[in-house]
C-alpha positions, 0 to 999 in steps of 0.5 A, a space after each residue: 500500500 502506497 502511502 502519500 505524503 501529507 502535503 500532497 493530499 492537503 493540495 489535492 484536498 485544498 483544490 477539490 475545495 475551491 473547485 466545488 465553491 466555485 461550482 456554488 458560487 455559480 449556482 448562486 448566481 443562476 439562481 440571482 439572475 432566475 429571480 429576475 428573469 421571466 418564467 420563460 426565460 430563466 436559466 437551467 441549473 443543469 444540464 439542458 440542450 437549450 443552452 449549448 456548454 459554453 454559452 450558458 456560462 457567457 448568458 450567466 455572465 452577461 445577465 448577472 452583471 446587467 441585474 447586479 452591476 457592482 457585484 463581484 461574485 463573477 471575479 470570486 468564481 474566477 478566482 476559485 476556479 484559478 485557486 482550484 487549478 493551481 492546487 492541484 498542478 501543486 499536487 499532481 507535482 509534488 505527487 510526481 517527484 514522490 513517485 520517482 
């Protein structure tokens, strides 16, 4: 049995976090912009074929800042999603020069 060093699992353990407050964050968006929105054309929170990948994250973007222009949340999950990828390069990393 293979036993990992502790900083490797705190890295892995601190970028799955940030990862999975990101994924909050834009759920906390999806539903800000929906309560404005009209029934019709409020946004999915999962997986719809009425908004394509990509164009669904650039719909919630646009209408969050034309409801809450002085808002941050959009930079917040930036900066997770960011925090998120750094941990876990660190991780994968330090994981590769254990195993060598």
């Amino acid at each position: 049995m293979i036993s990992f060093p502790i900083d490797v699992v705190v890295l892995f353990a601190l970028g799955t976090t940030s990862i999975i407050a990101s994924g909050l964050v834009l759920y906390m968006m999806i539903g800000e912009v929906n309560r404005k929105l009209p029934e019709d054309r409020q946004i999915p929170y999962f997986f719809s074929f009425s908004y394509p990948y990509f164009s669904k994250f650039t719909t919630i973007k646009r209408e969050y800042k034309r409801f809450y222009p002085t808002s941050h949340l959009h930079t917040v999950r930036i900066v997770l999603n960011v925090l998120g990828s750094i941990f876990m390069l660190a991780g994968a990393v330090r994981l590769s020069r254990f195993l060598r």
